[in-house]
mmCIF file as Biopython writes it, N, C-alpha, C and O atoms, coordinates in Angstrom:
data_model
#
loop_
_atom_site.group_PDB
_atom_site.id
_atom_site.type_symbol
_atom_site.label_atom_id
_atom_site.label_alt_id
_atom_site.label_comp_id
_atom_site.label_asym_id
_atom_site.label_entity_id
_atom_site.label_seq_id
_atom_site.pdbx_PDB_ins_code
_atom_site.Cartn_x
_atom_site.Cartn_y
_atom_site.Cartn_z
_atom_site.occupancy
_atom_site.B_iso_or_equiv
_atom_site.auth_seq_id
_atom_site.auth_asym_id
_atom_site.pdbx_PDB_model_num
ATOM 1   N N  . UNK A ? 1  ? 52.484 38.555 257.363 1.0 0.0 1  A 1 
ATOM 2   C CA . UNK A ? 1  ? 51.751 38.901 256.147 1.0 0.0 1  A 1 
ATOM 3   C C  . UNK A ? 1  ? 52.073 40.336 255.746 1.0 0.0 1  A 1 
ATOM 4   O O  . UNK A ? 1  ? 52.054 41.325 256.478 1.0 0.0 1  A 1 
ATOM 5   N N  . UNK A ? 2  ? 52.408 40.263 254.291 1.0 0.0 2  A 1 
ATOM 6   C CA . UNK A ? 2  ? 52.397 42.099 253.853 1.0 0.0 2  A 1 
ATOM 7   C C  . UNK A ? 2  ? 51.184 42.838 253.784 1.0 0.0 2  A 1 
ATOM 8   O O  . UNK A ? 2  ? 50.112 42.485 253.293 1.0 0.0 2  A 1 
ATOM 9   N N  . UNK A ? 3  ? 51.494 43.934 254.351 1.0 0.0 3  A 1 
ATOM 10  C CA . UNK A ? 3  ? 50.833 44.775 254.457 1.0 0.0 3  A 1 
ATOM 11  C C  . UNK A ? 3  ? 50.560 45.655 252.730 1.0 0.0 3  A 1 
ATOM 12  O O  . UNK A ? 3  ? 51.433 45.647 251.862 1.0 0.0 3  A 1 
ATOM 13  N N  . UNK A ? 4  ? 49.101 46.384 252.546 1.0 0.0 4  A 1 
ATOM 14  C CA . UNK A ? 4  ? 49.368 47.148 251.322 1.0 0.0 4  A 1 
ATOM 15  C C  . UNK A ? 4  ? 50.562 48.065 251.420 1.0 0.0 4  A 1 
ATOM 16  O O  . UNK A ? 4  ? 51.111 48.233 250.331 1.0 0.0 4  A 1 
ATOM 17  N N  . UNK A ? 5  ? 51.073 48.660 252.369 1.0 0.0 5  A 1 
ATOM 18  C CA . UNK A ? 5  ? 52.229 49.623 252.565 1.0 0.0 5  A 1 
ATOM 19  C C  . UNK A ? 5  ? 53.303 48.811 252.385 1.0 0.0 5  A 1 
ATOM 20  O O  . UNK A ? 5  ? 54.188 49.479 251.849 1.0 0.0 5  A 1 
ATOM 21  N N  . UNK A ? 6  ? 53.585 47.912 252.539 1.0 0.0 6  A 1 
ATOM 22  C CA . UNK A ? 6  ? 54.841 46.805 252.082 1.0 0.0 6  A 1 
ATOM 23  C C  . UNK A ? 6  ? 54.698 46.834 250.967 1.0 0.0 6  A 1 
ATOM 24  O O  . UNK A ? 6  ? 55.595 47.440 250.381 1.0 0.0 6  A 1 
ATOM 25  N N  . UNK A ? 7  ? 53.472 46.191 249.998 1.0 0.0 7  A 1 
ATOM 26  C CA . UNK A ? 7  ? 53.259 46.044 248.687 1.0 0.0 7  A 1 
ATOM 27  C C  . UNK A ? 7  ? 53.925 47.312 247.826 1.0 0.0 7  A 1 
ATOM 28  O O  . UNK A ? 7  ? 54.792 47.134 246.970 1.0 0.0 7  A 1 
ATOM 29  N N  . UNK A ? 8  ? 53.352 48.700 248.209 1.0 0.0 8  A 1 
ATOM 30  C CA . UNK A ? 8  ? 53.188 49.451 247.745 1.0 0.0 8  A 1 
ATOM 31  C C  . UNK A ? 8  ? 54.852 49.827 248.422 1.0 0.0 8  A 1 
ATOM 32  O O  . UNK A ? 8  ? 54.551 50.520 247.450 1.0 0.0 8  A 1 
ATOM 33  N N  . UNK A ? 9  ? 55.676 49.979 248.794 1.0 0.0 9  A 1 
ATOM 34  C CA . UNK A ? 9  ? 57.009 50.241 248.866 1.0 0.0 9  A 1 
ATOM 35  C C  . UNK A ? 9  ? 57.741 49.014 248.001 1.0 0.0 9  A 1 
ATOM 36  O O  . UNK A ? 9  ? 58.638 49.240 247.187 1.0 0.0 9  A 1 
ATOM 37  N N  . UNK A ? 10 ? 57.285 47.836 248.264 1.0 0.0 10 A 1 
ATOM 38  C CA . UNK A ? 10 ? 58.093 46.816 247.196 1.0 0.0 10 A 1 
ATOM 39  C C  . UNK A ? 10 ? 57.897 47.466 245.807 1.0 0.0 10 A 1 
ATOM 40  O O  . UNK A ? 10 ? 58.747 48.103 245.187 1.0 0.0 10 A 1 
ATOM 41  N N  . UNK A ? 11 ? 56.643 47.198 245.429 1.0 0.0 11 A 1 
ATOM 42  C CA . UNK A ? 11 ? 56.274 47.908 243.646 1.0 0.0 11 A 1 
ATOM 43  C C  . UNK A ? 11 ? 57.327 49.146 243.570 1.0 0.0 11 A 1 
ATOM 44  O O  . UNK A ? 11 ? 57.911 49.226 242.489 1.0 0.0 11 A 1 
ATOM 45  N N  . UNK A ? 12 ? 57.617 49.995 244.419 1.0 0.0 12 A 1 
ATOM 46  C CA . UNK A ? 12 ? 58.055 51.703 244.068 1.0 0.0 12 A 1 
ATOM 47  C C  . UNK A ? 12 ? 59.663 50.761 244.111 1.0 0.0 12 A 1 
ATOM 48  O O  . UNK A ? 12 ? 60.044 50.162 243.105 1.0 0.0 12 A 1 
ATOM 49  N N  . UNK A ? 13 ? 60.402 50.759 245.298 1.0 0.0 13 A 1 
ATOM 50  C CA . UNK A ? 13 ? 61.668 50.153 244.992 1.0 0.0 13 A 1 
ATOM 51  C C  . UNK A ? 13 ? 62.095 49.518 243.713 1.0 0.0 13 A 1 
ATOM 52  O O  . UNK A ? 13 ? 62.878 50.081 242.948 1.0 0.0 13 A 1 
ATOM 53  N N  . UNK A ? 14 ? 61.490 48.142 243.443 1.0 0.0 14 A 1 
ATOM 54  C CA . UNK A ? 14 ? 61.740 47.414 242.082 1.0 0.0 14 A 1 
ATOM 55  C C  . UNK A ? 14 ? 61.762 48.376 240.853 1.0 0.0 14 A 1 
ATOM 56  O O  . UNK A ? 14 ? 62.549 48.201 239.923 1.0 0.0 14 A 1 
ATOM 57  N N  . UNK A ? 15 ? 60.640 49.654 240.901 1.0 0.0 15 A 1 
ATOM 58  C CA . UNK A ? 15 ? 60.185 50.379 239.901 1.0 0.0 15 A 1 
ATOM 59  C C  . UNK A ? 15 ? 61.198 51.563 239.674 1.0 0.0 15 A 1 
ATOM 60  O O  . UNK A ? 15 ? 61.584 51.907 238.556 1.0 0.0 15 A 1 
ATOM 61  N N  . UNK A ? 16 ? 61.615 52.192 240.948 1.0 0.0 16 A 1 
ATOM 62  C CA . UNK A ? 16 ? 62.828 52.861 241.174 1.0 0.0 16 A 1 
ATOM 63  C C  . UNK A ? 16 ? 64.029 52.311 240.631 1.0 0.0 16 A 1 
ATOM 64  O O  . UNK A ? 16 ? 64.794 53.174 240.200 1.0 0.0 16 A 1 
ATOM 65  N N  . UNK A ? 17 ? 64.457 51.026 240.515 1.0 0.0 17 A 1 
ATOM 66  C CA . UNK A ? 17 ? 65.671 50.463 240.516 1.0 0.0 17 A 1 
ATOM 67  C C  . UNK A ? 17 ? 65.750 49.800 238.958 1.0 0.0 17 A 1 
ATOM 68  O O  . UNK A ? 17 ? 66.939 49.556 238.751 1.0 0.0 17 A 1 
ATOM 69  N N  . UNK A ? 18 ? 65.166 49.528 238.123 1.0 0.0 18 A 1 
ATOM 70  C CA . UNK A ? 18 ? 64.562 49.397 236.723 1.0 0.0 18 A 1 
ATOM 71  C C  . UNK A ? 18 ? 64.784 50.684 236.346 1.0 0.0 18 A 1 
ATOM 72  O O  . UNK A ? 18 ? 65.596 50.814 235.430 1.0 0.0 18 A 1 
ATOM 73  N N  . UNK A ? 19 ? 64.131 52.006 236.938 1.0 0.0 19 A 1 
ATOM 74  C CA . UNK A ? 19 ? 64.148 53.333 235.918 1.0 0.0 19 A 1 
ATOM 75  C C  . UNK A ? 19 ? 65.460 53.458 236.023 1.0 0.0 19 A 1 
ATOM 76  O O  . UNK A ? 19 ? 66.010 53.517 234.924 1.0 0.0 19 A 1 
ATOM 77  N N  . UNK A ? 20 ? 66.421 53.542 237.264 1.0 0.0 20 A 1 
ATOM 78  C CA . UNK A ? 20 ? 67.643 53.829 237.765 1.0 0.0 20 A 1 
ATOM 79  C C  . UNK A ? 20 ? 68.530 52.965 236.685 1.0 0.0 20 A 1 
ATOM 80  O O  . UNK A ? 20 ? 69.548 53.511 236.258 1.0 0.0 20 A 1 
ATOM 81  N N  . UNK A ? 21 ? 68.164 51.498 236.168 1.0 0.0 21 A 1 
ATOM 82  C CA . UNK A ? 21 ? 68.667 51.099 235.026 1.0 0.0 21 A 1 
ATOM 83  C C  . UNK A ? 21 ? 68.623 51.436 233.881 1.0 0.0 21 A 1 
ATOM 84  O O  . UNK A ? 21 ? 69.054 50.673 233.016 1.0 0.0 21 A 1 
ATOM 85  N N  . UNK A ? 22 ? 68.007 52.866 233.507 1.0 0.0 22 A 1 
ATOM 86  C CA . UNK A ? 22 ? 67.397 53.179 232.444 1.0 0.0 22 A 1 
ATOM 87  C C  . UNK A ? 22 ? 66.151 52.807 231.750 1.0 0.0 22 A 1 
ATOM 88  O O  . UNK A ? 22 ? 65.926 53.295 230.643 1.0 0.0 22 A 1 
ATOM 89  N N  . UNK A ? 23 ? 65.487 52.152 232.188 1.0 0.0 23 A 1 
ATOM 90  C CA . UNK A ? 23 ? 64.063 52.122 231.869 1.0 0.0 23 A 1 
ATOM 91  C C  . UNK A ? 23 ? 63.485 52.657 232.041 1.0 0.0 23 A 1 
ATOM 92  O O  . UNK A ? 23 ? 63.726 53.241 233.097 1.0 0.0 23 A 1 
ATOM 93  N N  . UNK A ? 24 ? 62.308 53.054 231.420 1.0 0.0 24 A 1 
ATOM 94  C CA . UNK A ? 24 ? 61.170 54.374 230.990 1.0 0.0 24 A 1 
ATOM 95  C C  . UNK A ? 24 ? 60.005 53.244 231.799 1.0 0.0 24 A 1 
ATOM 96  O O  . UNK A ? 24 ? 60.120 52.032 231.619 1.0 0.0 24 A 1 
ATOM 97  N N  . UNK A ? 25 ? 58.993 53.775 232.614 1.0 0.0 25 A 1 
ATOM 98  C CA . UNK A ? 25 ? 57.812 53.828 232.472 1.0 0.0 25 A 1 
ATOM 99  C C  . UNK A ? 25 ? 57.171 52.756 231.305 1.0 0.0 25 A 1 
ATOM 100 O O  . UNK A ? 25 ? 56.850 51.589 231.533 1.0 0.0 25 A 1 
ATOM 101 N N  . UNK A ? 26 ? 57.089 53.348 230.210 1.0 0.0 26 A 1 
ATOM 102 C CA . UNK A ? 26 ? 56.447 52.654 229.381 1.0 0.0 26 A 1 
ATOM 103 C C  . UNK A ? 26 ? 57.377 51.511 228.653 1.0 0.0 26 A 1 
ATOM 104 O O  . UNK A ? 26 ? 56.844 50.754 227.842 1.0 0.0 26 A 1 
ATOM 105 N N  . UNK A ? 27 ? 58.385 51.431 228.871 1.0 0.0 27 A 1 
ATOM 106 C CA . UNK A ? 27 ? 59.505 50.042 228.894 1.0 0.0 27 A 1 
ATOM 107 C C  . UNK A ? 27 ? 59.229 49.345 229.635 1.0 0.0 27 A 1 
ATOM 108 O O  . UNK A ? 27 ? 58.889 48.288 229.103 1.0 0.0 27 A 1 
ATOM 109 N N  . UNK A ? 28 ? 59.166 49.317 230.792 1.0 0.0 28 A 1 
ATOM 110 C CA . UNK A ? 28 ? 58.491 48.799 231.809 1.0 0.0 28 A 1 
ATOM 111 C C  . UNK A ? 28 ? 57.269 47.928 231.674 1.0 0.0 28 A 1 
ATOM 112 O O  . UNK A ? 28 ? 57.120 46.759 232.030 1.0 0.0 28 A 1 
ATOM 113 N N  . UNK A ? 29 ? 56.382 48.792 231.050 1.0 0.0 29 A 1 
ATOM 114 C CA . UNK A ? 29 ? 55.248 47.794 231.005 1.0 0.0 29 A 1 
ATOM 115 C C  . UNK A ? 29 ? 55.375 46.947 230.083 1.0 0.0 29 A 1 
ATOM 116 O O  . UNK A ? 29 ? 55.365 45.722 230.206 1.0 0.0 29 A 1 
ATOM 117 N N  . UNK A ? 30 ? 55.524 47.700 228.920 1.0 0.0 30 A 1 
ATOM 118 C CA . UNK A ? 30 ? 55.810 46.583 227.691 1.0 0.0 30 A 1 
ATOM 119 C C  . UNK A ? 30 ? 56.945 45.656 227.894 1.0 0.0 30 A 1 
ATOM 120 O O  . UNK A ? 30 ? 57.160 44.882 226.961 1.0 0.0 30 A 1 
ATOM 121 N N  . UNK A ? 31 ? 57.564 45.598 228.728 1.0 0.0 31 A 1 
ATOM 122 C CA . UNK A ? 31 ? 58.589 44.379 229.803 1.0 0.0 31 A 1 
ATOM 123 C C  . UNK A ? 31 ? 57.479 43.988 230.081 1.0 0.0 31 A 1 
ATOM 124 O O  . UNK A ? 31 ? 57.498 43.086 229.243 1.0 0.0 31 A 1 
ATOM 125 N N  . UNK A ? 32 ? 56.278 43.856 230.648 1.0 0.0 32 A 1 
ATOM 126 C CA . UNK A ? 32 ? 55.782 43.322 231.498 1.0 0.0 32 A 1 
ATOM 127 C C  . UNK A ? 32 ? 54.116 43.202 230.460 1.0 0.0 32 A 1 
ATOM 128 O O  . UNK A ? 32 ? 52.946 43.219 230.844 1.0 0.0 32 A 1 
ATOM 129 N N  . UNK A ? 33 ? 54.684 43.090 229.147 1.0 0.0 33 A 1 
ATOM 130 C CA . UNK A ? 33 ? 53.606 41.830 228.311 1.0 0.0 33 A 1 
ATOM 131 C C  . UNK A ? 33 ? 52.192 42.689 228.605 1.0 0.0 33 A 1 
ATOM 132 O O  . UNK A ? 33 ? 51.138 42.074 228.772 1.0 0.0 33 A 1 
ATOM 133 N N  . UNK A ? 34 ? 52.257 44.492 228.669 1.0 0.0 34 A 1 
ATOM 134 C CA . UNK A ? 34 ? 50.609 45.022 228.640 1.0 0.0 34 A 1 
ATOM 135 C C  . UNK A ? 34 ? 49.698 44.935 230.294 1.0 0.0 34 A 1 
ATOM 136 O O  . UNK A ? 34 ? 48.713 45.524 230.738 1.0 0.0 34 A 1 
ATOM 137 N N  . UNK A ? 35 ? 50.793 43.706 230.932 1.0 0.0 35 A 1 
ATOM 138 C CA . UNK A ? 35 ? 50.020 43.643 232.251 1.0 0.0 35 A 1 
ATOM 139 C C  . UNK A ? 35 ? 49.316 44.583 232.894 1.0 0.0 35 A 1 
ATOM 140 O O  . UNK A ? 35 ? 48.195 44.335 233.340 1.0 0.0 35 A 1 
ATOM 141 N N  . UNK A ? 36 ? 49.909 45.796 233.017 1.0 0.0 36 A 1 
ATOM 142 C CA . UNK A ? 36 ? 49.548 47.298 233.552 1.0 0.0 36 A 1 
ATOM 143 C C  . UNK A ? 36 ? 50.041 48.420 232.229 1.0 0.0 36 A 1 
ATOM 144 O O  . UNK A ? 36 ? 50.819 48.036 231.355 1.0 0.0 36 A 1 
ATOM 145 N N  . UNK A ? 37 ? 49.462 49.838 232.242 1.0 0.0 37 A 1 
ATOM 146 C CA . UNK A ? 37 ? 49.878 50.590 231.804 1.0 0.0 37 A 1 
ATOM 147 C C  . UNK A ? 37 ? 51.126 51.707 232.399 1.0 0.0 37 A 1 
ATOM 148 O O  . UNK A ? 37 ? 51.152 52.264 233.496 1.0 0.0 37 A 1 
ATOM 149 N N  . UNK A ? 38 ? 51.780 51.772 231.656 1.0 0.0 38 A 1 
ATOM 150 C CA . UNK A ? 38 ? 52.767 52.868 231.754 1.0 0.0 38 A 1 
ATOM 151 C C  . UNK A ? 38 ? 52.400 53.999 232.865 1.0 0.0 38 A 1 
ATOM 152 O O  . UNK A ? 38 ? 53.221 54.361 233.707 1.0 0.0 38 A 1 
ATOM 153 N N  . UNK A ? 39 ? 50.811 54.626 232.761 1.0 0.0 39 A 1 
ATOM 154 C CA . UNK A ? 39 ? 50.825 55.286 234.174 1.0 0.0 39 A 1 
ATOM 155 C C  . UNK A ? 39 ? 50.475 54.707 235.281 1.0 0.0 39 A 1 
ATOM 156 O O  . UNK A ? 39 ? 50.341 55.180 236.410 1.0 0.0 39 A 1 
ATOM 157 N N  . UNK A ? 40 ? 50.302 53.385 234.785 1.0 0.0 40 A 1 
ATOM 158 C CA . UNK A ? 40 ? 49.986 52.629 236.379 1.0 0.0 40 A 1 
ATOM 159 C C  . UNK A ? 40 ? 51.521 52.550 236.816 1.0 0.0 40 A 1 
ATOM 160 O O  . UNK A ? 40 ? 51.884 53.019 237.895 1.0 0.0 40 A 1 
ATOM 161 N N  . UNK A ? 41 ? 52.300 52.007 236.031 1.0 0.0 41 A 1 
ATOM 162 C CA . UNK A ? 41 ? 54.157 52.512 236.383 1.0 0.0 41 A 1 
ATOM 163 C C  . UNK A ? 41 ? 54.667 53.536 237.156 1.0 0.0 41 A 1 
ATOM 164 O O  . UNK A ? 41 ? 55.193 53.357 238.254 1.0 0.0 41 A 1 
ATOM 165 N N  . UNK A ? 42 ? 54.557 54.360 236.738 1.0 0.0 42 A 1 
ATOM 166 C CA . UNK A ? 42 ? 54.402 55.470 236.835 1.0 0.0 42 A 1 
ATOM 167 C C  . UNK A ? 42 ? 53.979 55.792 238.295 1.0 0.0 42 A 1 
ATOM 168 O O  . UNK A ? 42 ? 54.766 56.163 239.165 1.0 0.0 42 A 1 
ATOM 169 N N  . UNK A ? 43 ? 52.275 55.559 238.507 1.0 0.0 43 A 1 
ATOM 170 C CA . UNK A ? 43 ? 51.602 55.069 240.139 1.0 0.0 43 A 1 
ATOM 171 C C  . UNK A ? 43 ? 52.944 54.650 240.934 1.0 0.0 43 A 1 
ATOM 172 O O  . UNK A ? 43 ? 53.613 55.311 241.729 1.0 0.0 43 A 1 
ATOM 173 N N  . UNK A ? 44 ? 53.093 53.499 240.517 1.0 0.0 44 A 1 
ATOM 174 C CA . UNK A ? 44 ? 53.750 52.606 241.518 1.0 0.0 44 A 1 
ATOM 175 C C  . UNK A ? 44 ? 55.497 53.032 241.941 1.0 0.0 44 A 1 
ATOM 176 O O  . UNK A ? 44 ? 56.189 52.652 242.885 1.0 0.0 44 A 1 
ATOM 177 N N  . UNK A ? 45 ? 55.782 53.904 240.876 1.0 0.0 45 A 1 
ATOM 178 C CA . UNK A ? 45 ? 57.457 54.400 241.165 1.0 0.0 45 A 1 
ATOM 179 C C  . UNK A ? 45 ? 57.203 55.783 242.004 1.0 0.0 45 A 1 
ATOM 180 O O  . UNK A ? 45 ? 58.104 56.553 242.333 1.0 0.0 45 A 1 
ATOM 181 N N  . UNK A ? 46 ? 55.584 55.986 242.338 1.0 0.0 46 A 1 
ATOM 182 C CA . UNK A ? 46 ? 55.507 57.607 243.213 1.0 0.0 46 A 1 
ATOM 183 C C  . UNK A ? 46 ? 55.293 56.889 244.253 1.0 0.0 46 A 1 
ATOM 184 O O  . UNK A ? 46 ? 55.647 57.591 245.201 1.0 0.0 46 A 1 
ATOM 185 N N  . UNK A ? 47 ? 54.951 55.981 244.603 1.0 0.0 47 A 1 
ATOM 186 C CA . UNK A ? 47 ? 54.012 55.499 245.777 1.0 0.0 47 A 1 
ATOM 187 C C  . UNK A ? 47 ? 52.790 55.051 245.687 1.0 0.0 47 A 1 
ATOM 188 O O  . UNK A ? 47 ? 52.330 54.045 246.228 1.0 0.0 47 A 1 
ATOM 189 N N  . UNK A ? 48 ? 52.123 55.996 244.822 1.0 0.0 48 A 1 
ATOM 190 C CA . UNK A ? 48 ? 50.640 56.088 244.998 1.0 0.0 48 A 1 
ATOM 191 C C  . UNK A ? 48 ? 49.705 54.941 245.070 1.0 0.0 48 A 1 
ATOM 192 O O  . UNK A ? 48 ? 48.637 54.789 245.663 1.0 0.0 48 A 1 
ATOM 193 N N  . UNK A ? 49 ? 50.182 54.425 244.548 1.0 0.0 49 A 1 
ATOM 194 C CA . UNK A ? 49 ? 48.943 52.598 244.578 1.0 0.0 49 A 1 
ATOM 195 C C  . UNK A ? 49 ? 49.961 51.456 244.682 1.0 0.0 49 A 1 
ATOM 196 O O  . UNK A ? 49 ? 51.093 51.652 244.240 1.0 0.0 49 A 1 
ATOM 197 N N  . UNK A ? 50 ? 49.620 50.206 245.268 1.0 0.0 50 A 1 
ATOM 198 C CA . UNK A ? 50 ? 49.968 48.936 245.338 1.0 0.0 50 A 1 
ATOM 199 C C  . UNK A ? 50 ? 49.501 48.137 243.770 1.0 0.0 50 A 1 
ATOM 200 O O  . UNK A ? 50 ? 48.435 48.267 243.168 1.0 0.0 50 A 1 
ATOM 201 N N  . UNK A ? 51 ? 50.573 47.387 243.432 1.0 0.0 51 A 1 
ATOM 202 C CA . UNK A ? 51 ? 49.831 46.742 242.460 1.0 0.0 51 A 1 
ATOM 203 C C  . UNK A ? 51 ? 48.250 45.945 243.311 1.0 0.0 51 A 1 
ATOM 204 O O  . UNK A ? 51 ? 47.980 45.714 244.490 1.0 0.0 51 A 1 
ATOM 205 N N  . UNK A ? 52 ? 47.530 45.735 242.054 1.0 0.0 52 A 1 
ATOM 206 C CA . UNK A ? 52 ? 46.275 45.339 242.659 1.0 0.0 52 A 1 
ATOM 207 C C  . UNK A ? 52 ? 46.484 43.633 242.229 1.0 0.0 52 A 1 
ATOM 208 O O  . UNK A ? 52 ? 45.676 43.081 242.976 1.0 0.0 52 A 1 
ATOM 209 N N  . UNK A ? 53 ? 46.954 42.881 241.657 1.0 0.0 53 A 1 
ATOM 210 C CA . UNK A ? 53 ? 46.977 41.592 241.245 1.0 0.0 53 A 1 
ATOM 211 C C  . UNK A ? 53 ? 48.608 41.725 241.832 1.0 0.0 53 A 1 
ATOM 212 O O  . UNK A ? 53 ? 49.482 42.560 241.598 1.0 0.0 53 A 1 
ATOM 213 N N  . UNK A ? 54 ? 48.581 40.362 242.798 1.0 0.0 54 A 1 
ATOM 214 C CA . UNK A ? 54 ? 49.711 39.224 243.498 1.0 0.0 54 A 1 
ATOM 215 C C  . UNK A ? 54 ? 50.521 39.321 242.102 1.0 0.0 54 A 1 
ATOM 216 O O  . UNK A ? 54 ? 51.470 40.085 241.926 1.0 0.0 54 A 1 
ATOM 217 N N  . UNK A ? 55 ? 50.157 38.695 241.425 1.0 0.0 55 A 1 
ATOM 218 C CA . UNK A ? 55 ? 50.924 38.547 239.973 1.0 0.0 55 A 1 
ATOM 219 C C  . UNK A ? 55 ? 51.641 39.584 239.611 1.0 0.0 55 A 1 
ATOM 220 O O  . UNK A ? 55 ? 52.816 39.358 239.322 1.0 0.0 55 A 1 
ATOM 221 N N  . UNK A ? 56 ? 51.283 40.571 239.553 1.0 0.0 56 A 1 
ATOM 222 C CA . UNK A ? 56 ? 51.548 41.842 238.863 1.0 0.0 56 A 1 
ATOM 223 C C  . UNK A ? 56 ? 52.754 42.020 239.719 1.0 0.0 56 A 1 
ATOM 224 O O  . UNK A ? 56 ? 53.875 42.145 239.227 1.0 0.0 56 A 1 
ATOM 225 N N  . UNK A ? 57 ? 52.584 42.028 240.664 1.0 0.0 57 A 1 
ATOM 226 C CA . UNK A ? 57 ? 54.096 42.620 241.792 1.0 0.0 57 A 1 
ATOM 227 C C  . UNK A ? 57 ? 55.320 40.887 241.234 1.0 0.0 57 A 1 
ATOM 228 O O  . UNK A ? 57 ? 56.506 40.996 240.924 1.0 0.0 57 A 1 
ATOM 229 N N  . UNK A ? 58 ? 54.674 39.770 241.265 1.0 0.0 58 A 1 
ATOM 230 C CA . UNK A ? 58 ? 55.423 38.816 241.342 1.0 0.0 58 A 1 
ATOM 231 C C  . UNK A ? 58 ? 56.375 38.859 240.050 1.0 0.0 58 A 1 
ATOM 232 O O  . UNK A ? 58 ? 57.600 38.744 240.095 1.0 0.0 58 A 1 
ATOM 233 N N  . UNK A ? 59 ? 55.396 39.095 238.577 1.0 0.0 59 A 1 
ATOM 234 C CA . UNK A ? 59 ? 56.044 40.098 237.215 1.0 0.0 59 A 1 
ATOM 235 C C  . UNK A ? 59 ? 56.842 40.435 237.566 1.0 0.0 59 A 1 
ATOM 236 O O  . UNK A ? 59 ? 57.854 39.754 237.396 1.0 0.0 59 A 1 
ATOM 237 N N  . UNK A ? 60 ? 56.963 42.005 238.462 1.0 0.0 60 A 1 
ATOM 238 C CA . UNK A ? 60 ? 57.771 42.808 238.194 1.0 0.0 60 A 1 
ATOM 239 C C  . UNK A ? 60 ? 58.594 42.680 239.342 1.0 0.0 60 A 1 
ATOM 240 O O  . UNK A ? 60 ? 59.120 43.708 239.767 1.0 0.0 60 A 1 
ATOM 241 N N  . UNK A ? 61 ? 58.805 41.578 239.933 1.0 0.0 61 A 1 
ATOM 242 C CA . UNK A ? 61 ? 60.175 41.233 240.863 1.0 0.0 61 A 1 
ATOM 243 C C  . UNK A ? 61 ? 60.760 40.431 239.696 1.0 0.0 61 A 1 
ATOM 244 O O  . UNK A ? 61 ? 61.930 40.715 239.438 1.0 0.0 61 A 1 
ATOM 245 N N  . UNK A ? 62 ? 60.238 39.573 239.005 1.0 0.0 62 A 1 
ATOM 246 C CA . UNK A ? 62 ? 61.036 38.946 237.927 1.0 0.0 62 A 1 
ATOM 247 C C  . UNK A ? 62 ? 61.724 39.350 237.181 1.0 0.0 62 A 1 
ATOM 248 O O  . UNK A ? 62 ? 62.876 38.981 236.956 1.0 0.0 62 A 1 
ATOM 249 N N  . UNK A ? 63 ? 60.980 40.374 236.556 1.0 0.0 63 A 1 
ATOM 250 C CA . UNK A ? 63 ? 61.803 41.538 235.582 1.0 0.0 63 A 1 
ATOM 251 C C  . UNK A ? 63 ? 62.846 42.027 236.249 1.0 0.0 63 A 1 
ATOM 252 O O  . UNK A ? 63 ? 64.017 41.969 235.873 1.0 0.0 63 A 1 
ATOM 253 N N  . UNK A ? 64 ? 62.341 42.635 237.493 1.0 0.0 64 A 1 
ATOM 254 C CA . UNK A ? 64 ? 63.613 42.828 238.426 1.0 0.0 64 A 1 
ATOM 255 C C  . UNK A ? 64 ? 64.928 41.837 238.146 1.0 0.0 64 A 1 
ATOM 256 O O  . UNK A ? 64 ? 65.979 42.344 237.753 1.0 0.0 64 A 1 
ATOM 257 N N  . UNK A ? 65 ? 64.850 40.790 238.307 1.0 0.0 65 A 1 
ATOM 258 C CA . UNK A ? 65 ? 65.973 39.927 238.819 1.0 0.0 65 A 1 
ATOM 259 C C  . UNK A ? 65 ? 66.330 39.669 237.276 1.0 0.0 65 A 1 
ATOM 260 O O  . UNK A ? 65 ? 67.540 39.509 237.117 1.0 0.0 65 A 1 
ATOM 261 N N  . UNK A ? 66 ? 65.723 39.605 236.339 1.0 0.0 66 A 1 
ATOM 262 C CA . UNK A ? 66 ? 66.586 38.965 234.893 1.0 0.0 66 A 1 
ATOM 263 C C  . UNK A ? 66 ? 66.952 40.496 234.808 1.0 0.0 66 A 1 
ATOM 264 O O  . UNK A ? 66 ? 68.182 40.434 234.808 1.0 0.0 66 A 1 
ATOM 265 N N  . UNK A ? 67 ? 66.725 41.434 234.756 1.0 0.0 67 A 1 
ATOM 266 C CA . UNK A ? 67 ? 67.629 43.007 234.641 1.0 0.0 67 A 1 
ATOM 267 C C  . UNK A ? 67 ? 69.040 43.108 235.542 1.0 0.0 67 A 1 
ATOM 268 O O  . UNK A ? 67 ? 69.899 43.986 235.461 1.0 0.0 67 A 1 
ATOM 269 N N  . UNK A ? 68 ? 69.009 41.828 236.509 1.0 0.0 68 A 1 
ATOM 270 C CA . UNK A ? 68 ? 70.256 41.932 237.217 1.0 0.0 68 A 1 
ATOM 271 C C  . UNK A ? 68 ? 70.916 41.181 236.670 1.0 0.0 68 A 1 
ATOM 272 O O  . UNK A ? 68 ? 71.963 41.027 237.298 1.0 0.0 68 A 1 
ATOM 273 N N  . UNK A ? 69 ? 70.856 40.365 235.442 1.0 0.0 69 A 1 
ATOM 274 C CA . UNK A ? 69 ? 71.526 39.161 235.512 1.0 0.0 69 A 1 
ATOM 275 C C  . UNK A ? 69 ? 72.168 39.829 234.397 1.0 0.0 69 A 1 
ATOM 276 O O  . UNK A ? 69 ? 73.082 39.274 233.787 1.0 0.0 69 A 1 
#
């Protein structure tokens, strides 16, 4: 089972690797349909918080993977 410290390194990686594609923070969210705000983005590319909704991380592995394609 993941741990919040897993969570919260998955969210920063994915979030790291999106900005590293040129995405902003607030691209990001609005990728991600309002789900979270831009400084919750923001949160999650420092470390500071785990997404709080399963969903929210599952989002933004998706976004992840169609940004690779």
């Amino acid at each position: 089972m993941e741990t919040p410290e897993d969570l919260t390194e998955k969210a920063r990686t994915l979030v790291l690797k999106l900005q590293a594609a040129g995405h902003s923070p607030s691209a990001i969210a609005e990728k991600l349909n309002g789900r979270v705000s831009s400084r919750t983005i923001y949160r999650w590319a420092k470390g500071e918080h785990a997404p709080q909704q399963r969903s929210d991380l599952i989002a933004l592995e998706q976004l992840a993977e169609t940004m690779d394609a």
